[in-house]
MMTF fields as JSON, N, C-alpha, C and O atoms, coordinates in Angstrom:
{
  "mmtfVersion": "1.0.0",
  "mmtfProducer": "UNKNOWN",
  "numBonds": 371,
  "numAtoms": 372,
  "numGroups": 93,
  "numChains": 1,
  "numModels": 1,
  "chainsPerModel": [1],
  "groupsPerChain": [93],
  "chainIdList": ["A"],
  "bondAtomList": [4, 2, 8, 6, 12, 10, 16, 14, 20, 18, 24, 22, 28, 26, 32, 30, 36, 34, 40, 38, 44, 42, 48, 46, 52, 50, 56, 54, 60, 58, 64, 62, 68, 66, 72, 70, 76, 74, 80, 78, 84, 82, 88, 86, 92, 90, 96, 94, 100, 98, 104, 102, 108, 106, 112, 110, 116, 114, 120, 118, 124, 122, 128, 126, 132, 130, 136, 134, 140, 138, 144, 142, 148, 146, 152, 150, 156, 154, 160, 158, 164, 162, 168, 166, 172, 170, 176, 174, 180, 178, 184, 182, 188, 186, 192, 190, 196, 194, 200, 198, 204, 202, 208, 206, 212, 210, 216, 214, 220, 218, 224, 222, 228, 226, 232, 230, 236, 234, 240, 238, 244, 242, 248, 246, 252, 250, 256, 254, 260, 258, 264, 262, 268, 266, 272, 270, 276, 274, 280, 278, 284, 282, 288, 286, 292, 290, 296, 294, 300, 298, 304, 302, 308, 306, 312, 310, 316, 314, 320, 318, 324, 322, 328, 326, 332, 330, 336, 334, 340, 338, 344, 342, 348, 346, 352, 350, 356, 354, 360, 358, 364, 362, 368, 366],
  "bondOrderList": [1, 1, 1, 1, 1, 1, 1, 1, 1, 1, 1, 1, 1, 1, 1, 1, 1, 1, 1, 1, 1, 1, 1, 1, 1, 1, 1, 1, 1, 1, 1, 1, 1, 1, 1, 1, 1, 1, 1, 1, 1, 1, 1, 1, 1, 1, 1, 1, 1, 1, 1, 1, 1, 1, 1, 1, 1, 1, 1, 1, 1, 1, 1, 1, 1, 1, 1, 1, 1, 1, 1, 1, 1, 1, 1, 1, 1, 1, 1, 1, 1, 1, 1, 1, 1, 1, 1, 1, 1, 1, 1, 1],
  "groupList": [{"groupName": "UNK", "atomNameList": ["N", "CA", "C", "O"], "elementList": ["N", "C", "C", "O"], "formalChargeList": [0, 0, 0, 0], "bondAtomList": [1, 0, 2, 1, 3, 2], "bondOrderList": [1, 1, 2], "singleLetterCode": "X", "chemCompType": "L-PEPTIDE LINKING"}],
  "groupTypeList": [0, 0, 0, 0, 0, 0, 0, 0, 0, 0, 0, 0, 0, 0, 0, 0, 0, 0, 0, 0, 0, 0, 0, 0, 0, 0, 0, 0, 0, 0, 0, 0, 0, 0, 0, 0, 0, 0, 0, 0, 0, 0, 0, 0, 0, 0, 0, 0, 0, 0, 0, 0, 0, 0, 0, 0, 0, 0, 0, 0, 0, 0, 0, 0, 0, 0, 0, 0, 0, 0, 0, 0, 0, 0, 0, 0, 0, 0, 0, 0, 0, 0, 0, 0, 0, 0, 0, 0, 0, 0, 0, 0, 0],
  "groupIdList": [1, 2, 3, 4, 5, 6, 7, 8, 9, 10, 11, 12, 13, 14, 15, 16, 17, 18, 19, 20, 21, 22, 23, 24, 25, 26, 27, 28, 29, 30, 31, 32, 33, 34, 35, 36, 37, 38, 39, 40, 41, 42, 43, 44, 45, 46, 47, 48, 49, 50, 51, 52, 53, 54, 55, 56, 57, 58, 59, 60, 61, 62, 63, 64, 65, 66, 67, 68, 69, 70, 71, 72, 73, 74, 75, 76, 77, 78, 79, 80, 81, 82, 83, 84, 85, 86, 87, 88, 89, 90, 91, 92, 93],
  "secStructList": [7, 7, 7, 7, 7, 7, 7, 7, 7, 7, 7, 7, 2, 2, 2, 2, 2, 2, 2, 2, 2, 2, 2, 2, 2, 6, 6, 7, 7, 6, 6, 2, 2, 2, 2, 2, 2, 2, 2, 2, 2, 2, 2, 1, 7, 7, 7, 7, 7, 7, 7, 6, 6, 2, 2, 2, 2, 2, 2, 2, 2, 2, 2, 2, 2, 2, 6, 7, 7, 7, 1, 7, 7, 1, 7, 7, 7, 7, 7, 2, 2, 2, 2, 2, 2, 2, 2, 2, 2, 1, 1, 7, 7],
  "xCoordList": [19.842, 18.524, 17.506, 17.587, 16.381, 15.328, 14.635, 14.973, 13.373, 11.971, 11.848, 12.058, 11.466, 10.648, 9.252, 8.334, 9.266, 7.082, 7.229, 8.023, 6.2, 6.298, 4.844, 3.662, 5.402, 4.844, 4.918, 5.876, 3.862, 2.905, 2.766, 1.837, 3.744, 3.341, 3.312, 3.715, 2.623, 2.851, 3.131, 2.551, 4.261, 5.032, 4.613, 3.529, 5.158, 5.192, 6.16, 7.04, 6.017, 6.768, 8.092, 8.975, 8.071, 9.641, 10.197, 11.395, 9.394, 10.132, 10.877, 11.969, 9.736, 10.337, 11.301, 12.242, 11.545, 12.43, 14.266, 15.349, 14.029, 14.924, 15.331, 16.442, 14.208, 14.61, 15.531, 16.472, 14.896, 15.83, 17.574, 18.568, 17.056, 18.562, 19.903, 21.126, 19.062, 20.165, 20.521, 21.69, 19.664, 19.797, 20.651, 21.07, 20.947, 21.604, 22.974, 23.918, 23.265, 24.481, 25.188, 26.373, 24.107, 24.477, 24.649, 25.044, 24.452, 24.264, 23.585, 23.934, 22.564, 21.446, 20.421, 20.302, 19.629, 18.291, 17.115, 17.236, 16.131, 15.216, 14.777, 14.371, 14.674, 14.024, 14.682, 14.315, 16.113, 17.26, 17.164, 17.023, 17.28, 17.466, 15.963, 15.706, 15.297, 13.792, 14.065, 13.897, 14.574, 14.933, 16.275, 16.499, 16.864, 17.88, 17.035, 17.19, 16.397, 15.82, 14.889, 14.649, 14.294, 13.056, 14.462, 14.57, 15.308, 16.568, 17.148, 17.284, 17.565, 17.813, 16.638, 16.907, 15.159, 14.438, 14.084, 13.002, 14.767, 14.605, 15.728, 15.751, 16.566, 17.759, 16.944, 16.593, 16.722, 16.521, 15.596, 14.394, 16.092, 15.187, 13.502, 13.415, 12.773, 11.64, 11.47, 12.09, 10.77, 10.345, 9.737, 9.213, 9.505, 8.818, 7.265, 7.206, 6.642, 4.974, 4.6, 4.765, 4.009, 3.689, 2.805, 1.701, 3.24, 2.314, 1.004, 0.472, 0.642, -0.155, -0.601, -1.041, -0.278, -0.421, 1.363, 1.745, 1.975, 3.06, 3.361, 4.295, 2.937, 2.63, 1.837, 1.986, 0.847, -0.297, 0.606, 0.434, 1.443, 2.403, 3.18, 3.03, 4.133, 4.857, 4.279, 4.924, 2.798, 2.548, 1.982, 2.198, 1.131, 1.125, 2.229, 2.17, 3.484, 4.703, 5.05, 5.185, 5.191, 5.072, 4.236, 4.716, 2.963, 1.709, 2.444, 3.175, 2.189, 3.173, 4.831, 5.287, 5.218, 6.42, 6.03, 6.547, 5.233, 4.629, 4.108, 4.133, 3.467, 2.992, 3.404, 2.721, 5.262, 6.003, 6.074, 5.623, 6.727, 6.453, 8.262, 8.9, 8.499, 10.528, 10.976, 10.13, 11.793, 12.401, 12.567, 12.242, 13.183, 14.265, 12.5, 11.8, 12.231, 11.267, 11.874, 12.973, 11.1, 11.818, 12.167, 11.868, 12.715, 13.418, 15.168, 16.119, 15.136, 16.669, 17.095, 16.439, 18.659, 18.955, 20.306, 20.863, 20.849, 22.32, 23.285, 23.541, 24.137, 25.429, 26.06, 26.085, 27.087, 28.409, 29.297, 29.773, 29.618, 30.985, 30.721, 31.679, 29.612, 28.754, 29.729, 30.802, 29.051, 29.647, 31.171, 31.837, 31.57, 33.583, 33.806, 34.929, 33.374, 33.375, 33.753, 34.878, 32.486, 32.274, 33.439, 34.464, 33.357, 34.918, 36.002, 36.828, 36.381, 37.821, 38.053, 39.056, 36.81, 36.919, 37.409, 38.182, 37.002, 37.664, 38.57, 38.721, 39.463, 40.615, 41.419, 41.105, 42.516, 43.538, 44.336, 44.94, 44.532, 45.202, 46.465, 47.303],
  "yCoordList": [19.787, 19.205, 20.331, 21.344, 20.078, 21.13, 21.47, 21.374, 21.972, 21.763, 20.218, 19.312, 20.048, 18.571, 18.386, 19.103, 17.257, 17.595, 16.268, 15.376, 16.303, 14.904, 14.074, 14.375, 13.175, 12.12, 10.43, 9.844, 10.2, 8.862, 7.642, 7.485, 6.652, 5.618, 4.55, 4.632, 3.333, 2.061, 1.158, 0.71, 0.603, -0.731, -1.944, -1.896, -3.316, -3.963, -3.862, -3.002, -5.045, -5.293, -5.403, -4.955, -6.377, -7.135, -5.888, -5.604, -5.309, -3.983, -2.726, -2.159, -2.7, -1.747, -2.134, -1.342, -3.506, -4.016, -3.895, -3.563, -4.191, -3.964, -2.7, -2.502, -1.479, -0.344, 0.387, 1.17, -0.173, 0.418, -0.175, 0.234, -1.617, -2.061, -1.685, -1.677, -1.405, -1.132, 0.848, 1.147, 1.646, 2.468, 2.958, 4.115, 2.033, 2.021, 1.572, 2.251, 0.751, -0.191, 1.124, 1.459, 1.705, 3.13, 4.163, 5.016, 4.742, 5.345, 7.376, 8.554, 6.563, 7.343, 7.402, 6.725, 8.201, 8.453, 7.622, 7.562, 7.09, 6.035, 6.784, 6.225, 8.178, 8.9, 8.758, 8.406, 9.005, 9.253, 7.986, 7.94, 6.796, 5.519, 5.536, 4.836, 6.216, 5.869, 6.565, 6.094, 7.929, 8.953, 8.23, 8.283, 7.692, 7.048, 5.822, 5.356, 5.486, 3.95, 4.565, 3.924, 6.017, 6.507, 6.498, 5.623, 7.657, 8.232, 7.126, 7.393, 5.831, 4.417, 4.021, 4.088, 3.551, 3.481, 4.474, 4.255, 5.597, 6.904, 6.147, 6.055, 5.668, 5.388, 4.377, 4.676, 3.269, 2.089, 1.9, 2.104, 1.512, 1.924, 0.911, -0.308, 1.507, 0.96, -0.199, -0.188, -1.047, -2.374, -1.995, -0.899, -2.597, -1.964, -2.426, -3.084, -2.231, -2.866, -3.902, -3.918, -4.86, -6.093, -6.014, -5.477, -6.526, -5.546, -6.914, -6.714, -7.752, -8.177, -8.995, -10.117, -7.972, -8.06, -8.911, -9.985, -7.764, -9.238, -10.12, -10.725, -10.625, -12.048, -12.554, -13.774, -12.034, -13.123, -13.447, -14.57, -12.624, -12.661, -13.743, -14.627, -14.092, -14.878, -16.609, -17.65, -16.385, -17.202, -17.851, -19.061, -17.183, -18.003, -18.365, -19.17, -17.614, -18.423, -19.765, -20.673, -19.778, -20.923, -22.075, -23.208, -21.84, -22.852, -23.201, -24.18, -22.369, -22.585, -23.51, -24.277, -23.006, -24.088, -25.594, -26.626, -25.582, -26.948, -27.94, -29.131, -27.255, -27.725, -28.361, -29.037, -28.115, -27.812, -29.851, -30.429, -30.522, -31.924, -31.74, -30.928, -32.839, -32.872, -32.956, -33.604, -32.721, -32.327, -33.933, -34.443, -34.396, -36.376, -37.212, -37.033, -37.843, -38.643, -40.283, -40.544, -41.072, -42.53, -42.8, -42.008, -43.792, -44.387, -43.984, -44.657, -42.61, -42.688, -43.257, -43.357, -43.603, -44.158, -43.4, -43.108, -43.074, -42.599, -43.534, -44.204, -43.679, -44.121, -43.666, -42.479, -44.103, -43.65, -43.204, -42.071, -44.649, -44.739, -43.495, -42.745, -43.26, -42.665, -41.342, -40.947, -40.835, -39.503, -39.506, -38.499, -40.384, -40.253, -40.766, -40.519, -41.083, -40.706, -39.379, -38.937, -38.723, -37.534, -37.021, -36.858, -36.808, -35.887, -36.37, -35.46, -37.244, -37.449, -37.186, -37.134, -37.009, -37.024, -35.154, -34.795, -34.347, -32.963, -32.728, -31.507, -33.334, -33.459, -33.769, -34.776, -32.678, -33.216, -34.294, -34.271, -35.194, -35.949, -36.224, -37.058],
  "zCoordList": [9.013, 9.065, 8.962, 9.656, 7.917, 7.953, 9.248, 10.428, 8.531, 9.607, 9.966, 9.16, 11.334, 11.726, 11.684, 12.082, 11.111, 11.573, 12.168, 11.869, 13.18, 13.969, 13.937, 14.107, 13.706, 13.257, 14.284, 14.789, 14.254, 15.312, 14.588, 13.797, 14.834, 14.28, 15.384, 16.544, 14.61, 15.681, 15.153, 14.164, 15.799, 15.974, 16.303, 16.884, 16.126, 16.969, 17.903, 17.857, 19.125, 20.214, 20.215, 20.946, 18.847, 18.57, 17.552, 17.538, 16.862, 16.262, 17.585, 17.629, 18.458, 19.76, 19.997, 19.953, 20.357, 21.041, 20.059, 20.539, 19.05, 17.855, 17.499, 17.007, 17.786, 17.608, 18.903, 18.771, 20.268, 20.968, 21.331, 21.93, 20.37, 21.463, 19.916, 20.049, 18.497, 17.224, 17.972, 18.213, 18.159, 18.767, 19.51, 19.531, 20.178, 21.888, 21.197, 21.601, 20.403, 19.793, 19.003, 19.003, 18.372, 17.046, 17.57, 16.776, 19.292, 19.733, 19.315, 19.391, 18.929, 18.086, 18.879, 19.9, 18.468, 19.237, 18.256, 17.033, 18.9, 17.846, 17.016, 15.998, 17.063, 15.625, 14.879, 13.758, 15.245, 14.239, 13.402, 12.18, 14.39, 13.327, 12.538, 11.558, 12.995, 12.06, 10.631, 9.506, 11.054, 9.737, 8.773, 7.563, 9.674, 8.291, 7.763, 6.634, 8.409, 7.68, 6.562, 5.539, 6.817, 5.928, 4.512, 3.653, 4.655, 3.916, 3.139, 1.945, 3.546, 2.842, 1.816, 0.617, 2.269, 1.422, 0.422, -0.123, 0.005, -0.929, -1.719, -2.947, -0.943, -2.028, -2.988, -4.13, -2.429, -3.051, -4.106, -3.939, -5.213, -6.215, -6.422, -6.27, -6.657, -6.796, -7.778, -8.841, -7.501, -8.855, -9.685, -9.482, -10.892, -11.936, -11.347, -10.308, -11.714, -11.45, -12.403, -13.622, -11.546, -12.329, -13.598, -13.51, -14.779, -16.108, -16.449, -17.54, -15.965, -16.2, -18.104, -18.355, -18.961, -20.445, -20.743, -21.208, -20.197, -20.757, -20.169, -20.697, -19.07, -18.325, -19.171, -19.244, -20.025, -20.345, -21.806, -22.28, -22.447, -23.686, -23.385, -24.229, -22.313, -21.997, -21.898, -22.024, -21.62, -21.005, -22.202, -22.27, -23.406, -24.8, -25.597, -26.526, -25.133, -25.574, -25.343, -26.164, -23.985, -23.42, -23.409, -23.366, -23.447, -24.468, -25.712, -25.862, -26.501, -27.769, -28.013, -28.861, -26.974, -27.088, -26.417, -26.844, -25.517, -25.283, -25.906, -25.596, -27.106, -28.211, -29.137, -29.907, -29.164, -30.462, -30.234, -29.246, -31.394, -31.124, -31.693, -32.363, -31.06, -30.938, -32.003, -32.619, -32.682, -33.872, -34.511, -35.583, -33.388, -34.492, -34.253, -33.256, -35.107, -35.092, -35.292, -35.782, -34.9, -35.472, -33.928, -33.034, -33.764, -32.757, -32.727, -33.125, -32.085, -32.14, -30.55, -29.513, -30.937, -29.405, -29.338, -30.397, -28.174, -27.925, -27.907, -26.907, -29.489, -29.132, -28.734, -29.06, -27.742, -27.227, -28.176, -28.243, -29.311, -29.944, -31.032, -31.221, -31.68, -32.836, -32.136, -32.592, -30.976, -30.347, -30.214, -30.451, -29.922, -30.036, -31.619, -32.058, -32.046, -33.544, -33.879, -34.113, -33.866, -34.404, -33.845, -34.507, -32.883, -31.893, -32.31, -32.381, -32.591, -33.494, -34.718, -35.43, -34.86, -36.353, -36.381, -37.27, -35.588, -35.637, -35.122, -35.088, -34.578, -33.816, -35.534, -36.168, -36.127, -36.617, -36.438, -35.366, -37.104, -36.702, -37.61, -37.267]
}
């Protein structure tokens, strides 16, 4: 372990309370668990930052596909038999 520089922060209650009793369980001193919790968040990799411009890109896509009008026009209806048709019909027989 290097140099220490010491450092003052404040908690809440229910954090105190959490820090001394994981502490006591880890049998660590509360700095210690403070310094691995700092040492973990170094690991963890950062999010990208919210880009704003390609949210607004995504979001005229999406207009755009809202727009689009459904491909079958006319009154189609779902046959059953029409569909086991088709499927037998690729089945060798």
């Amino acid at each position: 372990m290097g140099v220490m520089v010491r450092k003052q922060v404040y908690i809440d209650a229910g954090q105190e309370q959490f820090l001394k009793r994981r502490a006591a369980e880890l049998g660590v001193t509360e700095a210690e668990l403070i310094r691995q919790g700092i040492n973990l968040l170094g690991q963890t990799p950062t999010r990208e930052p919210f880009d704003p411009a390609a949210w607004a890109d995504e979001e005229a896509v999406l207009a755009s596909r809202s727009r689009l009008k459904p491909a079958r026009r006319g009154s189609w209806r779902f046959r059953r038999q029409e569909v086991y048709e088709e499927r037998l019909g690729r089945v060798p027989g």
